[in-house]
C-alpha positions as a LaTeX table, in Angstrom:
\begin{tabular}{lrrr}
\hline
Residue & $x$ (\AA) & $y$ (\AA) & $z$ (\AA) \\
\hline
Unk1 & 0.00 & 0.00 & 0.00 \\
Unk2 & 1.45 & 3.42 & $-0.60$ \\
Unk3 & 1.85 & 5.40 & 2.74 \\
Unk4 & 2.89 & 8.96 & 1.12 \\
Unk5 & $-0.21$ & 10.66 & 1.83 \\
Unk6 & 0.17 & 9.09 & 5.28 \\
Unk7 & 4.09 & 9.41 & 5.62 \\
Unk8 & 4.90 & 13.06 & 4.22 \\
Unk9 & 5.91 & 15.49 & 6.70 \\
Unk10 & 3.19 & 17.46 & 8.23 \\
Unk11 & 3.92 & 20.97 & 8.03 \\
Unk12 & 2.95 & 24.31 & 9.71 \\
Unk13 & 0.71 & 25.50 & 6.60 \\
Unk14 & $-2.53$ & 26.68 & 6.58 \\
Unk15 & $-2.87$ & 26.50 & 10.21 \\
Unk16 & $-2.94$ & 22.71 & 10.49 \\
Unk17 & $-0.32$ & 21.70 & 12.92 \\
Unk18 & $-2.23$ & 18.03 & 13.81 \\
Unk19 & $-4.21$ & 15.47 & 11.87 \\
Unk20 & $-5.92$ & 12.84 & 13.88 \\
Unk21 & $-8.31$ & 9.62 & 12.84 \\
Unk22 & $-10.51$ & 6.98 & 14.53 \\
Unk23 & $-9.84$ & 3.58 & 14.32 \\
Unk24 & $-12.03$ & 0.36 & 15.56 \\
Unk25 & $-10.06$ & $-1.37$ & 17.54 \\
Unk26 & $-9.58$ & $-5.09$ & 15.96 \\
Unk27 & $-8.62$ & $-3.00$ & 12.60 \\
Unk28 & $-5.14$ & $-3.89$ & 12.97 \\
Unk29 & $-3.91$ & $-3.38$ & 9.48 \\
Unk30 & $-4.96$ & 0.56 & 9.69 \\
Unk31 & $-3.44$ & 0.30 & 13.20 \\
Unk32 & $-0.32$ & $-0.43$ & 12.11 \\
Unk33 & $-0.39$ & 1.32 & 8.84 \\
Unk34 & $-0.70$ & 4.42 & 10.75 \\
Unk35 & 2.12 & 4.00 & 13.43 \\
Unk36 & 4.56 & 3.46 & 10.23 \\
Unk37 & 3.52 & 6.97 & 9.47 \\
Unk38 & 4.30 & 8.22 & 12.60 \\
Unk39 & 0.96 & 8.41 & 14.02 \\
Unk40 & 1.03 & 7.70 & 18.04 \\
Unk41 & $-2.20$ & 6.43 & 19.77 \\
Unk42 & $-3.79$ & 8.88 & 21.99 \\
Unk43 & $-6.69$ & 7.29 & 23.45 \\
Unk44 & $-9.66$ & 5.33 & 23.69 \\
Unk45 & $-13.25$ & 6.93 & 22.73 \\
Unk46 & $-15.48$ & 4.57 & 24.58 \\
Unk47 & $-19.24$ & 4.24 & 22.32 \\
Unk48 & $-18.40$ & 7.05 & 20.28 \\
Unk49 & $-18.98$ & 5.63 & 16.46 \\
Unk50 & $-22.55$ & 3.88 & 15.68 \\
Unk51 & $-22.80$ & 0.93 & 13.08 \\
Unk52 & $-25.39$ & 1.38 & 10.64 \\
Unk53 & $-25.01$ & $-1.61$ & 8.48 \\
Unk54 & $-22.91$ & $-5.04$ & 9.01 \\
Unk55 & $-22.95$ & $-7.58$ & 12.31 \\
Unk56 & $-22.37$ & $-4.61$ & 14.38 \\
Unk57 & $-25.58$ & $-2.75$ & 13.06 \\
Unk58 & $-26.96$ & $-0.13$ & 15.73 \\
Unk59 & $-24.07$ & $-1.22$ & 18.47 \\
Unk60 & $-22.46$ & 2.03 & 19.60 \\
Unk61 & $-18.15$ & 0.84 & 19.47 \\
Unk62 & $-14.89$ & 2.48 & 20.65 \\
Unk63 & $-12.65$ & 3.80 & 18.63 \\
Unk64 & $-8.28$ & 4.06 & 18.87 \\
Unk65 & $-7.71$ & 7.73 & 18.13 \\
Unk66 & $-4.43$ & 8.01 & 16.87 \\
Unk67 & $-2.70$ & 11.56 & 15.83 \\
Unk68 & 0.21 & 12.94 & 13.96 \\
Unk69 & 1.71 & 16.20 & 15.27 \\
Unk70 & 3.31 & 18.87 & 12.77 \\
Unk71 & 6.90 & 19.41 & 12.73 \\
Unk72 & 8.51 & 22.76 & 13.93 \\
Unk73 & 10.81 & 23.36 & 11.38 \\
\hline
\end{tabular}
């Protein structure tokens, strides 16, 4: 899979200095697909994202929210 969108440096332009995403937790591939960007796991959201479709239709689920931080230079 190509990680440059993922992998570039984030930069100090246009005001964004953080980009951040949700996860479910068994998604391990995005997991790790993120921490080889540099992303770093922040926290848990506990019920935060609601199924509409699948197995898990209308079960409220945690998320992993994991964030990248701009560099300073």
């Amino acid at each position: 899979m190509n990680t440059n969108c993922l992998s570039n440096p984030v930069r100090f332009t246009a005001g964004i200095w953080t980009i951040q995403s949700s996860i479910f937790p068994e998604n391990s591939a995005s997991l790790a697909l993120h921490e080889k960007c540099g992303f770093r796991t922040v926290g848990r959201r506990e019920r935060i994202a609601r199924m509409s479709y699948g197995p898990w239709a209308g079960c409220w689920r945690d998320t992993i929210l994991v964030e990248r931080r701009a560099t300073t230079e």
